[in-house]
N, C-alpha and C positions, 0 to 999 in steps of 0.2 A: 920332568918339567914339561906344562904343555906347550905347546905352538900356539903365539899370540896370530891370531887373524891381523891383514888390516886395516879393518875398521877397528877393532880393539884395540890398537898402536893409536890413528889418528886420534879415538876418544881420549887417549892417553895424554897424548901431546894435548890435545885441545883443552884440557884439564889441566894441565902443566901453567900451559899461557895465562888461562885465566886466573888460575893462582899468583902466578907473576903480576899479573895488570891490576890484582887487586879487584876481580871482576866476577861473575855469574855464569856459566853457559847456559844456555838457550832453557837445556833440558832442566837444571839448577832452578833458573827462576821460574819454567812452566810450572813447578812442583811449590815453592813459594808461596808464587803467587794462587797456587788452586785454580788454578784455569788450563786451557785446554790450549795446544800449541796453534789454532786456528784462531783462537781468541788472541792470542800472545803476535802474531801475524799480523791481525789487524788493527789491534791498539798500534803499531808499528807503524801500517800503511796511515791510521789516522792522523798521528803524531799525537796520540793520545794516551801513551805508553811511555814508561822512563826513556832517559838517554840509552844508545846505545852502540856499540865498535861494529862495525861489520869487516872480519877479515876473510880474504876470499868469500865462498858463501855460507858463512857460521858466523852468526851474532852473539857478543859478548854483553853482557850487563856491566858496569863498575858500580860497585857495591853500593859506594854514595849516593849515585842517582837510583838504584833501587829504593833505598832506604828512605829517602828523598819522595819518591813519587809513593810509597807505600805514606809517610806520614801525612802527605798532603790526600791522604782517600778518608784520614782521621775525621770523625763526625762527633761533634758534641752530643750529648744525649739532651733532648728539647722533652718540656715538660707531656706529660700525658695528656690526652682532652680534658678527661677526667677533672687534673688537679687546674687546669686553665677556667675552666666553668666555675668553680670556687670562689 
């Protein structure tokens, strides 16, 4: 059996929690959402980004306000020029 490092224990725990709170880590919803964790930072800093937990320094998503701020990016499809000139 190997030797957990750790940061491999903390990742552990911090995956544990989030599963418990019903929630995302950091690295969880960088991958989601397709963005880069400097983008995922700054939607943060903006307050332009879902809700989110900050315990010690490792931010949690809860899954609702994921799901939540992903439906509200939803865009109707608007007609073509094309079929608008018609």
């Amino acid at each position: 059996m190997e030797a957990t490092t750790g940061l491999e224990m903390q990742a552990t725990r911090l995956q544990a929690l989030a599963d418990k709170l019903d929630c995302l880590t950091e690295a969880d919803f960088t991958l989601l959402a397709n963005a880069s964790p400097s983008t995922v930072e700054a939607w943060r800093k903006r307050g332009t980004g879902p809700s989110y937990i900050l315990i010690g320094n490792r931010y949690l998503y809860p899954r609702q306000a994921v799901s939540e701020y992903l439906h509200g990016l939803t865009r109707e499809r608007t007609r073509s020029m094309k079929a608008a000139l018609l």
